[in-house]
C-alpha positions as CSV (number, residue, x, y, z in Angstrom):
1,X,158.9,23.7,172.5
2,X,159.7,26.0,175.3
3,X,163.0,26.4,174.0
4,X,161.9,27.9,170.7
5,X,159.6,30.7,172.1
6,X,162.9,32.3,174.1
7,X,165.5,31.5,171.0
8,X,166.4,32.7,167.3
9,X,164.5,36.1,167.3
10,X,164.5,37.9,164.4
11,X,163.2,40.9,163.0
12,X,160.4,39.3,161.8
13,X,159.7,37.5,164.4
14,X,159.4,41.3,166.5
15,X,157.6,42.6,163.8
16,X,155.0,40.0,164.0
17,X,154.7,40.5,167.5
18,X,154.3,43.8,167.5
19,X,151.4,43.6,164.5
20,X,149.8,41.5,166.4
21,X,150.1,43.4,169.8
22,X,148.6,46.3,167.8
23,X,146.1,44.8,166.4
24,X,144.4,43.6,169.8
25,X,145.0,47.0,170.8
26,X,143.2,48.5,168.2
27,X,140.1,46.2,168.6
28,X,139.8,46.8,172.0
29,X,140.2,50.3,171.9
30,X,137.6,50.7,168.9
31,X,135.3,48.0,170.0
32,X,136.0,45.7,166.8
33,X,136.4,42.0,168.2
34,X,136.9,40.3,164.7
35,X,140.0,42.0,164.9
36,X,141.2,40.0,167.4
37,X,141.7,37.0,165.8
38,X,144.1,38.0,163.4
39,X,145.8,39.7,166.4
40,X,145.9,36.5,168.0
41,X,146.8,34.7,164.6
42,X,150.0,37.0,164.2
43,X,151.2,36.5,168.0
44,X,151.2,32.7,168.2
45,X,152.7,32.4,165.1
46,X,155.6,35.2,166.2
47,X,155.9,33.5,169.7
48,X,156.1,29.7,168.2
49,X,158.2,30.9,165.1
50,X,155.5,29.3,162.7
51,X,155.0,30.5,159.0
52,X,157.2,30.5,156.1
53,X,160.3,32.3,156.2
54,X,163.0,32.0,153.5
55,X,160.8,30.0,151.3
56,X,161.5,26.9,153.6
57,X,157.7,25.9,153.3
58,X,158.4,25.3,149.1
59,X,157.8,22.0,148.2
60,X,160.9,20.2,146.9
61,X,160.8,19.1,143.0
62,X,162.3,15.9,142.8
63,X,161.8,14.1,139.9
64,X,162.6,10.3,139.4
């Protein structure tokens, strides 16, 4: 697990981190704490690479 937070970086992966730096930013700086959460939300899943990227998440259709 280690492993994944320091390889395969993309772009989306930066951008998420950065949304999500600005987003604390911005709650702290205007005194809006629910926006923290979200903030939160969109650095964990930058830093452990969670989410759906390249529709990998889709649900294969096998049929029998």
């Amino acid at each position: 697990m280690i492993h994944n937070l320091w390889t395969n970086w993309s772009v989306f992966r930066w951008v998420r981190l950065i949304f999500g730096g600005l987003m604390i930013f911005e709650a702290v700086s205007i005194s809006n704490y629910w926006l923290l959460i979200p903030g939160v939300i969109f650095i964990a899943i930058a830093l452990f690479n969670a989410g759906c990227e390249r529709n990998n998440c889709a649900v294969p259709n096998k049929r029998r």
